[in-house]
N, CA, C and O atoms as a MOPAC input file, in Angstrom:
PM7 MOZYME 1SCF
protein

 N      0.86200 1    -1.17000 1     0.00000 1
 C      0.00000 1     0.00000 1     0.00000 1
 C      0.91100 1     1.23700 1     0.00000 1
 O      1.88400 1     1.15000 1     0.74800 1
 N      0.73600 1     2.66900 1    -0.88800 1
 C      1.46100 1     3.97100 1    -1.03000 1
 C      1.36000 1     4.43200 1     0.78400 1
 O      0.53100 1     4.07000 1     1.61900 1
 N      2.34700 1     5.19200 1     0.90500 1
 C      2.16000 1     6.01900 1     1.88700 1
 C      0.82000 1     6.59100 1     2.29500 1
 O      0.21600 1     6.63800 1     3.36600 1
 N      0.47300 1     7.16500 1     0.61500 1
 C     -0.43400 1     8.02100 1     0.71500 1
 C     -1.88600 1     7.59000 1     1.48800 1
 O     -2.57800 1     8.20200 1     2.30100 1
 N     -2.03900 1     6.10300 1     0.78500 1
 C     -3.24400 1     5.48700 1     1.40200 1
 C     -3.16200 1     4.54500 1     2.13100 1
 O     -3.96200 1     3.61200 1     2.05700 1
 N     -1.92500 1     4.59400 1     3.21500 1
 C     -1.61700 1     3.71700 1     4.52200 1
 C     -1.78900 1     5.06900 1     5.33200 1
 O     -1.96000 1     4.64200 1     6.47300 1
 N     -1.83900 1     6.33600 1     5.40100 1
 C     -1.77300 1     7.94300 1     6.16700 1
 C     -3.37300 1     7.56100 1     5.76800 1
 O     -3.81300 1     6.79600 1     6.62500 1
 N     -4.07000 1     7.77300 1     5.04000 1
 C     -5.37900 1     7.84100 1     5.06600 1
 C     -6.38900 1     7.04300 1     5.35200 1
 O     -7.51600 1     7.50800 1     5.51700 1
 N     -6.13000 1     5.73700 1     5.45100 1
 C     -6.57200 1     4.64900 1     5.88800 1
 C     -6.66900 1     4.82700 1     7.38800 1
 O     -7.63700 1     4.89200 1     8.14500 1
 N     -5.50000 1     4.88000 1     7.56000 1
 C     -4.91300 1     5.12000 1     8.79400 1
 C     -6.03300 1     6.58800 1     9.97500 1
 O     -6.27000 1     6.51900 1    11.18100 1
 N     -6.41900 1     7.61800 1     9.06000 1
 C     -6.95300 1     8.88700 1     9.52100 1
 C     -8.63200 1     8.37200 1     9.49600 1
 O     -9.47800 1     8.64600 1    10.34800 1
 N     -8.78700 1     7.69200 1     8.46800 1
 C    -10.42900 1     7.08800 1     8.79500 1
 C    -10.51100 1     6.32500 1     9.46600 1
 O    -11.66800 1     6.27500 1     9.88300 1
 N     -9.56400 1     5.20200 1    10.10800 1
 C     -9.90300 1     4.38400 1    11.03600 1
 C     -9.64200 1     5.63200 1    12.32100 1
 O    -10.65600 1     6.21100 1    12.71100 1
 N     -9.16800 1     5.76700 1    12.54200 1
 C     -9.07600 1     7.00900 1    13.68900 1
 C    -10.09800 1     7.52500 1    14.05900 1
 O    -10.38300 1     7.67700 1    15.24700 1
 N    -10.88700 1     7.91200 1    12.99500 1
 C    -12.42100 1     8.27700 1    12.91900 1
 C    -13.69800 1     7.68500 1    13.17700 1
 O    -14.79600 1     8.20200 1    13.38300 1
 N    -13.21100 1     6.13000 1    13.10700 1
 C    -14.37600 1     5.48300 1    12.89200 1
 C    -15.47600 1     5.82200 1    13.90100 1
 O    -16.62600 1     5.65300 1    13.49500 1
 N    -15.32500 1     6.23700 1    15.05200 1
 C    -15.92400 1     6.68700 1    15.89000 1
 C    -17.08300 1     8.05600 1    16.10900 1
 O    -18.10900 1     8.09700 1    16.78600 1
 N    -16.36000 1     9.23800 1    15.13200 1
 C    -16.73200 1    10.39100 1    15.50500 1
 C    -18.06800 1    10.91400 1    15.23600 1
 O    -18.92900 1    10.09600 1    14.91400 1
 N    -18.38700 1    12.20000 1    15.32100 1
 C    -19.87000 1    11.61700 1    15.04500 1
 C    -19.75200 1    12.71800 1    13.70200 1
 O    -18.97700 1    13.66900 1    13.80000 1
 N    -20.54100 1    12.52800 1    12.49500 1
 C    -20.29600 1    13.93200 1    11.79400 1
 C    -21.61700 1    14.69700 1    11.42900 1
 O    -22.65000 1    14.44400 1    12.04800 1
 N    -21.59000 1    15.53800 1    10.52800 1
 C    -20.48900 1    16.53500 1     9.97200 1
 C    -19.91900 1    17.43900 1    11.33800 1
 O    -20.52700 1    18.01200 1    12.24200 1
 N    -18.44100 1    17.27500 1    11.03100 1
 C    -17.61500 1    18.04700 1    11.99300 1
 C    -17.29400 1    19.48100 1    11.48300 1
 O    -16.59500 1    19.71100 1    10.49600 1
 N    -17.83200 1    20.33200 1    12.19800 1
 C    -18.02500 1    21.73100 1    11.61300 1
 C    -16.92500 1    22.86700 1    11.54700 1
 O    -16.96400 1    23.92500 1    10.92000 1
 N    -15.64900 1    22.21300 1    12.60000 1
 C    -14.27900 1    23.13000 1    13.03300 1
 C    -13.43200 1    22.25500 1    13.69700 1
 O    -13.68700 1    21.26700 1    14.38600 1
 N    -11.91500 1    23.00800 1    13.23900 1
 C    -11.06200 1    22.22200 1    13.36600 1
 C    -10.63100 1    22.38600 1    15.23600 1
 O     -9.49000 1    22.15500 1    15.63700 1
 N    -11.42900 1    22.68300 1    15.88900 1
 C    -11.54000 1    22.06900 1    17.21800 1
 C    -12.53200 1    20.94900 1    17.35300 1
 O    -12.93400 1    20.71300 1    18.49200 1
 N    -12.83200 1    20.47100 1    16.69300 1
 C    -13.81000 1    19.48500 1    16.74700 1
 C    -13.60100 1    18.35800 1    16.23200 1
 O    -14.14900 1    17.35200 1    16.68300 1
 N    -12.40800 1    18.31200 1    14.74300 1
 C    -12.03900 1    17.59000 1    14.02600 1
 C    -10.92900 1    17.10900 1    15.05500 1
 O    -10.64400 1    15.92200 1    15.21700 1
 N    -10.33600 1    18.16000 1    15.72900 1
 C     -9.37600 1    17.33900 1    16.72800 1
 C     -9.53500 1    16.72500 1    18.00700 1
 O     -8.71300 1    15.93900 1    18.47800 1
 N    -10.70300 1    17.12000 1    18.63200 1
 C    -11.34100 1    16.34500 1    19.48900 1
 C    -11.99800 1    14.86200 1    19.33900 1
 O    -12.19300 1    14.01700 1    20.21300 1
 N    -12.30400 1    14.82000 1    17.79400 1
 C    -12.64700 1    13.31100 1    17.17100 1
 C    -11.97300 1    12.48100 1    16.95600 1
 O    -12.32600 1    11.32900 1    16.70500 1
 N    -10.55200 1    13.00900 1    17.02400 1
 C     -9.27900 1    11.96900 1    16.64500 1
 C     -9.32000 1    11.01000 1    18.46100 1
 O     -9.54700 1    11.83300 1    19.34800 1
 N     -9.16700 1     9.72600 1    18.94500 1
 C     -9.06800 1     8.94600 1    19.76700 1
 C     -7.69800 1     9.50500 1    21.11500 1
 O     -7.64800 1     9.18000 1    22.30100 1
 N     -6.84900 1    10.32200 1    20.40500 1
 C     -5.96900 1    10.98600 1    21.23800 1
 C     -5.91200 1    12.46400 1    21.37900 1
 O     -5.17200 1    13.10100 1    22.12800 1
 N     -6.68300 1    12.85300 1    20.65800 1
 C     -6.67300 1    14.45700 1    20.10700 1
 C     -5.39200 1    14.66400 1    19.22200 1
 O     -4.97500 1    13.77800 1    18.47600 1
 N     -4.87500 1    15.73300 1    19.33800 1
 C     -3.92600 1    16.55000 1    18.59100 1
 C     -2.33700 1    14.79300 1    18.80800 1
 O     -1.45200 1    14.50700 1    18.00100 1
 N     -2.50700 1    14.43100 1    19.52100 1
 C     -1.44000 1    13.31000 1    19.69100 1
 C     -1.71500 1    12.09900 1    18.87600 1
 O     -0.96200 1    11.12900 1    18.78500 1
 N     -2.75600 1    12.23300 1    18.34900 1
 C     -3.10700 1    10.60500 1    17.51000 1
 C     -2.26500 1    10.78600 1    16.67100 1
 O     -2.21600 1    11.91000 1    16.17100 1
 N     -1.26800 1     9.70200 1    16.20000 1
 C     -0.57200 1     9.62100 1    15.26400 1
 C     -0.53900 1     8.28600 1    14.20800 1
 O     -0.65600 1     7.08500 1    14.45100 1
 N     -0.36900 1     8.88200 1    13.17200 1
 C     -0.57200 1     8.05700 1    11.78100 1
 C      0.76300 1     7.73500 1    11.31900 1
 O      1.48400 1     8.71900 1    11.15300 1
 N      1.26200 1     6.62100 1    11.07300 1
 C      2.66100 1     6.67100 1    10.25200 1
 C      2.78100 1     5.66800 1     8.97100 1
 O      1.79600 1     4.98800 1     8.68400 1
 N      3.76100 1     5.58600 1     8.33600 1
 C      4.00100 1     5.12000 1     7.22800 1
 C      5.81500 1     4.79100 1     6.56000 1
 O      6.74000 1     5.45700 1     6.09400 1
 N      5.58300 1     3.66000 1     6.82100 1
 C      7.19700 1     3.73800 1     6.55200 1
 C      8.28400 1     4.44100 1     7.78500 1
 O      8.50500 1     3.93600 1     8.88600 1
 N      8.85100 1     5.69000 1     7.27000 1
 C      9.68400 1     6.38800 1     8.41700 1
 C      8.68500 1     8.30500 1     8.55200 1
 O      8.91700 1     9.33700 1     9.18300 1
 N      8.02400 1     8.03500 1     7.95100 1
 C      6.66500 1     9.37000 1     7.92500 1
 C      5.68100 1     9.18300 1     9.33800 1
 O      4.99500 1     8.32000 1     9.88500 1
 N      5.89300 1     9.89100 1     9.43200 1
 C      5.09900 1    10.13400 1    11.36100 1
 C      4.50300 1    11.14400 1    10.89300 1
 O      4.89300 1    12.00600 1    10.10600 1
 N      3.16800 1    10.94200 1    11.61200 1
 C      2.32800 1    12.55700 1    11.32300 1
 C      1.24300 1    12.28800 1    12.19600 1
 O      0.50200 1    11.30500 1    12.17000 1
 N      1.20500 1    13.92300 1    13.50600 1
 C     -0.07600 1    13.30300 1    14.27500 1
 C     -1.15100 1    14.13500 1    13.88400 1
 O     -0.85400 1    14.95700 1    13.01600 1
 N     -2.67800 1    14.14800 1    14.41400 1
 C     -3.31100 1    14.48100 1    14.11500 1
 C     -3.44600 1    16.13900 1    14.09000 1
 O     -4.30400 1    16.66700 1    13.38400 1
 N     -2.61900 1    16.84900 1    14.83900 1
 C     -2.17500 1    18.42700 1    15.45800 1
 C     -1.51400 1    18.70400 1    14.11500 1
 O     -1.86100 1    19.75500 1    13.57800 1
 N     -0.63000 1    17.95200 1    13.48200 1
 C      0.09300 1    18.26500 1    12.48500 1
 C     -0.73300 1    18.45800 1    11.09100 1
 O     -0.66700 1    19.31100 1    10.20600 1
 N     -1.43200 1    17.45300 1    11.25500 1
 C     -2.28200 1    17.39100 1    10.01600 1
 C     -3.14600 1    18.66300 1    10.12100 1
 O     -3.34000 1    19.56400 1     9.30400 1
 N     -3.59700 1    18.47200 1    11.34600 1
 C     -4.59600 1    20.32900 1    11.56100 1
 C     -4.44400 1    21.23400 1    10.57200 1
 O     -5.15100 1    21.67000 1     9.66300 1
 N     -2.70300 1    21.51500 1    11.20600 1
 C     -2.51500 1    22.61800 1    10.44200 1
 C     -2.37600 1    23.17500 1     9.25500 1
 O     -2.02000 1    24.32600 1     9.00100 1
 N     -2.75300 1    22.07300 1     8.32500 1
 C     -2.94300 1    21.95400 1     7.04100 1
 C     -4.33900 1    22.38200 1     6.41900 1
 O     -4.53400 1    22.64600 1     5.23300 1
 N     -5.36400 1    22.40200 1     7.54500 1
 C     -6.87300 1    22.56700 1     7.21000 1
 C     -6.99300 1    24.14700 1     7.52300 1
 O     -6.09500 1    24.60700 1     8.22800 1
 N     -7.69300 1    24.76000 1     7.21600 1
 C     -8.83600 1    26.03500 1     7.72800 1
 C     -9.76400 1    26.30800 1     7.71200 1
 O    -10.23100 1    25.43700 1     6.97900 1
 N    -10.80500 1    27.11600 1     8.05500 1
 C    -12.22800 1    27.13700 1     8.06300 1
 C    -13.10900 1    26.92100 1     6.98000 1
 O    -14.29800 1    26.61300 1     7.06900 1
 N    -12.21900 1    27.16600 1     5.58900 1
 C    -12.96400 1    26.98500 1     4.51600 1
 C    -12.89500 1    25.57800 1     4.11700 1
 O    -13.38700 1    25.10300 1     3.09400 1
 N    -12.17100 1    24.89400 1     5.11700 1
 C    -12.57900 1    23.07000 1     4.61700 1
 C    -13.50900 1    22.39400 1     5.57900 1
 O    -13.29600 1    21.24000 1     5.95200 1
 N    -14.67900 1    23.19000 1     6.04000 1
 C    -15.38200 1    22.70500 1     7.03700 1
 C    -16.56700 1    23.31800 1     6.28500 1
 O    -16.87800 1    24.25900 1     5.55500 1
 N    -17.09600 1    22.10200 1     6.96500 1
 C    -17.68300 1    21.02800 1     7.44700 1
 C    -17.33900 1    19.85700 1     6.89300 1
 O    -17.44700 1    19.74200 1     5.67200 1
 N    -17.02400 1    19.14100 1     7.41400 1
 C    -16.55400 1    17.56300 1     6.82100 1
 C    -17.53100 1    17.01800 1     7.61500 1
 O    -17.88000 1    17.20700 1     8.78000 1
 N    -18.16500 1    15.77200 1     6.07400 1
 C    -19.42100 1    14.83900 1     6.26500 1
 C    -18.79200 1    13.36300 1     6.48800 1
 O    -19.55300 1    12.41500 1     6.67700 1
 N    -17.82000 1    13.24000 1     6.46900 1
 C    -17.30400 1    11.75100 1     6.40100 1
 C    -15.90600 1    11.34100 1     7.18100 1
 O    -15.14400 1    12.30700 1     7.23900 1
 N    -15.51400 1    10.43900 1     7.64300 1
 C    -13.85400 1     9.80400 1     7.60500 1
 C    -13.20300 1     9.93100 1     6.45600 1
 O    -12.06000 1    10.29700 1     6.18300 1
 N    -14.30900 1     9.49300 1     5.68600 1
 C    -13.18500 1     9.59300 1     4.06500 1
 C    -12.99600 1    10.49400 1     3.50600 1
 O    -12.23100 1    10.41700 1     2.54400 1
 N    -13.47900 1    11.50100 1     3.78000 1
 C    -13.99000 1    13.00400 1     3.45500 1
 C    -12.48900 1    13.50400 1     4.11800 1
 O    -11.69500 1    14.03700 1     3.34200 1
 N    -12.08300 1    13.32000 1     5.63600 1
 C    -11.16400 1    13.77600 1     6.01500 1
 C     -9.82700 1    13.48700 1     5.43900 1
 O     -8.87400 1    14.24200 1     5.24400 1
 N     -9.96000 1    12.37200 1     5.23800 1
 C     -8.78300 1    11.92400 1     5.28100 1
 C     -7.83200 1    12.25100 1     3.97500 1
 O     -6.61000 1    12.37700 1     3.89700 1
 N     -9.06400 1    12.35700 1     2.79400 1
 C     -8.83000 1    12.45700 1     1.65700 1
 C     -7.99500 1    13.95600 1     1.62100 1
 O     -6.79300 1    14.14500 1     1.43200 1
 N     -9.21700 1    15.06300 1     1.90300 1
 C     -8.38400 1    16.53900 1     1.94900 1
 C     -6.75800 1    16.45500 1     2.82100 1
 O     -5.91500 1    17.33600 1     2.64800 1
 N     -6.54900 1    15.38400 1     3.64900 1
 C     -5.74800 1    15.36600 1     4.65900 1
 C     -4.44400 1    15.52700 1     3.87700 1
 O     -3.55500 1    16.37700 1     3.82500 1
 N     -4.72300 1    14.26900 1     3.24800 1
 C     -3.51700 1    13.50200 1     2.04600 1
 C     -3.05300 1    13.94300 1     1.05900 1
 O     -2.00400 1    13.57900 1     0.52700 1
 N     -4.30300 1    15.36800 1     0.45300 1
 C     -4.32100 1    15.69600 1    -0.29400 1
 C     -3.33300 1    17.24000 1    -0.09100 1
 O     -2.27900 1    17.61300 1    -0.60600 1
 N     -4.05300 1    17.71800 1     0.68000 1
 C     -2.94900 1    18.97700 1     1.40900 1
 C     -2.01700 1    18.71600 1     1.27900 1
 O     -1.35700 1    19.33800 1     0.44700 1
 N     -1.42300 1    17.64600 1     2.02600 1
 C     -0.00500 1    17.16800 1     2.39000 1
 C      0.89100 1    16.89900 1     1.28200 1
 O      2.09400 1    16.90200 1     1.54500 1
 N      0.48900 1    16.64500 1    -0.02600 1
 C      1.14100 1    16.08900 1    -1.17400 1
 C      1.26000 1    15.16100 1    -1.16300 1
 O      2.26400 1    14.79200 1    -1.77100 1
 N      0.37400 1    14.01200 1    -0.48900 1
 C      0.30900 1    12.27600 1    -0.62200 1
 C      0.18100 1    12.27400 1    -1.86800 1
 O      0.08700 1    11.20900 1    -2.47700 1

């Protein structure tokens, strides 16, 4: 499996829990199982959920899905 979709796999199972649409990125980080400390890795790529944050802003909210997240996540990042 790419990095890209072992990090995103990885960010929807994290999710499986949350409830949605998550409307702000205090909320998106409160849904992660550790908050801002949940971490996703891949190979020698570490990335926690605080990190990924900072890749989002208000204009990517509301997110309706896990896959929804994870996708913009990966996508920001240059997965």
């Amino acid at each position: 499996m790419s990095v890209r979709n072992t990090i995103k796999a990885q960010i929807v199972a994290h999710l499986n829990k949350a409830t949605f649409p998550i409307a702000s990125p205090e909320a998106l980080i409160g849904a992660f199982p550790n908050g801002a400390d949940t971490t996703c890795t891949a190979g020698d790529l570490v990335v926690t959920a605080g990190q990924a944050g900072t890749l989002l802003n208000e204009n990517h909210f509301p997110f309706n899905s896990a896959e929804e997240v994870g996708e913009t996540i990966v996508e920001l990042a240059g997965l």
